[in-house]
N, C-alpha and C positions, 0 to 999 in steps of 0.2 A: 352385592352384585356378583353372578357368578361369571367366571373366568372362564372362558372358552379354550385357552393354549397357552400356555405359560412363556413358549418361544414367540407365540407374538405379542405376546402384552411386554416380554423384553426389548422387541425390537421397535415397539410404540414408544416404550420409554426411552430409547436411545435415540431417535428421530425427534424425539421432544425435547431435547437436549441441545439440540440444531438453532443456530438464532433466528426469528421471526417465524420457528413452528410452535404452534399452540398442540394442546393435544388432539382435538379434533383433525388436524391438518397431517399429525403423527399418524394417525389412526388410518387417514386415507392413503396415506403411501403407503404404512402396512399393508393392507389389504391388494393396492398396487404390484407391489413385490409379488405378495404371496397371488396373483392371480399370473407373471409372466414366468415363462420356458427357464428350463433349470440356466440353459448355456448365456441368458438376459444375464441372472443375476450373480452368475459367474462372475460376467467383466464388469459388472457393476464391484464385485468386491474385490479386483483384481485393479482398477481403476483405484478405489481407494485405497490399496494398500501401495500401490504404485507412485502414489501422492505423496502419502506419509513417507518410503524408503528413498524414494528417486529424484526428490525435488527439494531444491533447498538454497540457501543465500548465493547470491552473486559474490565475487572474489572482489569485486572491483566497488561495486555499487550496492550492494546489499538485494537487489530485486530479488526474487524467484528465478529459479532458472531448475534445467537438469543438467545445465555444465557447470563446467568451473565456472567461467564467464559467460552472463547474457547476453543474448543477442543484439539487443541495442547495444550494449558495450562493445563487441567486436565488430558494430558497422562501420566502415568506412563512409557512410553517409553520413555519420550523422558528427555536429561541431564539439568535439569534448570540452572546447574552451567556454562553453555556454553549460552548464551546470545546475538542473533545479532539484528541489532538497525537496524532498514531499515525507507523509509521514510513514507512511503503507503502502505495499507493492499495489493492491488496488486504485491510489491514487495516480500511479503510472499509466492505469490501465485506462481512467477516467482521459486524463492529460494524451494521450496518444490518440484514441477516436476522434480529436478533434482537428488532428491532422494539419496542423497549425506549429508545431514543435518540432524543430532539427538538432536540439541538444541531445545531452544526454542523463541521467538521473543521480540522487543519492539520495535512500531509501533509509531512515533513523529507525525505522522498527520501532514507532509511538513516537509520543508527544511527553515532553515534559507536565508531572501532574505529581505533586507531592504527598496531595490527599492519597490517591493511590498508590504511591508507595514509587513513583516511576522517577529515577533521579537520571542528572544527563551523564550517567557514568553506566547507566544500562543502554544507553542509545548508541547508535553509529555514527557518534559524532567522531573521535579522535582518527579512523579512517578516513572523515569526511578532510580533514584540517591536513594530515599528511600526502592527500588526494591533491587538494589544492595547491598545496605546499611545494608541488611538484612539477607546477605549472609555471610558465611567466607569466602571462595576463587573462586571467579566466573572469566570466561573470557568471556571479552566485543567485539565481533564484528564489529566495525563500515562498514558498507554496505550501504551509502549513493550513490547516482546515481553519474556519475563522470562530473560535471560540478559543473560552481561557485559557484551555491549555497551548492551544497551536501559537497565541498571543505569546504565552511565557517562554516558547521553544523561538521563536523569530527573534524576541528581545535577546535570549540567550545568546543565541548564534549571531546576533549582530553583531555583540560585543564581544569575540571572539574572531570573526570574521574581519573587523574593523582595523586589528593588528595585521594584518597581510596588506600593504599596499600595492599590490600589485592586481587585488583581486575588486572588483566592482559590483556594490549586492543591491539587489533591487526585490520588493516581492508582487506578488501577482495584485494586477486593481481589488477593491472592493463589489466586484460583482458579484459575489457569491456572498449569501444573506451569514450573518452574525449567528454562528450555534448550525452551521451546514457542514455537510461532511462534500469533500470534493468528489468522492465516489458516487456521490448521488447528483452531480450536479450535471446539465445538459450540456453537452459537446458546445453552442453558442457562448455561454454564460462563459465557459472555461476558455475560449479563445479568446474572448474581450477581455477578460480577466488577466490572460498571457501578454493579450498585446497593452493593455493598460498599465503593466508591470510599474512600478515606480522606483526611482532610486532611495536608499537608507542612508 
């Protein structure tokens, strides 16, 4: 097959690279790109580099933020003594749209998973436990995704959690199907889920 431009069969391949692009899907934003005004794809790569340099963990919570501290963590709206543990700053993003939530978060950066190599000494656990630690009476949300690993990260931190008696952990109902990611799930599903919460 002959190559038409070697910068864009580069830049097919780096869009292929992107999760849920195929090559075909690579191929049409290629061509996207390369059909819009220089000054488009300018902030397009001014944007992403802005991403990768400018944005990065919460001090407090682990989220995404461009401060030091996120914005939900410096609201005064919102209850710090209500606490949910999710695994990914997406899963914040999922649990907020549903506009059902006046806590506030703690973001572990993954799920305990051994096959993959992920132990809970790579997670934001030990900020999470001096976080609490810090509190008199808080409740702990566990909202881990519902499959085996989110399974192994709830049992862990229960048993970890359970030494703090001052602290009350409950995790979100069973509405969200077995092997679901919370980022995917529907604003309804996720507020019944919150308010179904259960104690551990």
């Amino acid at each position: 097959m002959i190559r038409l431009s070697d910068h864009l069969d580069e830049l097919v391949h780096e869009f292929s690279k992107l999760p849920g692009i195929g090559r075909k899907t690579a191929q049409r934003l290629a061509y996207f790109i390369l059909k819009q005004p220089e000054a488009s794809v300018t902030q397009l790569a001014e944007s992403l580099i802005n991403v990768k340099n400018k944005v990065h963990q919460c001090t407090v919570c682990g989220n995404i933020t461009d401060d030091e501290i996120c914005r939900i963590c410096v609201s005064e709206k919102r209850n710090k003594l209500l606490i949910c543990v999710v695994e990914e700053p997406t899963d914040v993003l999922a649990i907020e749209k549903t506009n059902d939530f006046s806590g506030v978060y703690h973001v572990l950066g993954g799920a305990i998973s051994p096959l993959d190599g992920v132990t809970p000494e790579q997670l934001n656990i030990l900020s999470l436990l001096d976080r609490i630690g810090a509190l008199d009476s808080v409740e702990v949300i566990l909202a881990m995704n519902p499959d085996v690993e989110g399974e192994a990260t709830t049992l862990y931190l229960t048993r970890l959690l359970k030494s703090f008696p001052h602290v009350s952990i409950s995790r979100i109902a069973r509405g969200i199907p077995i092997g679901g990611d919370l980022e995917y799930s529907d604003e309804a599903t996720l507020s019944r889920a919150m308010e179904g919460r259960v104690r551990i």
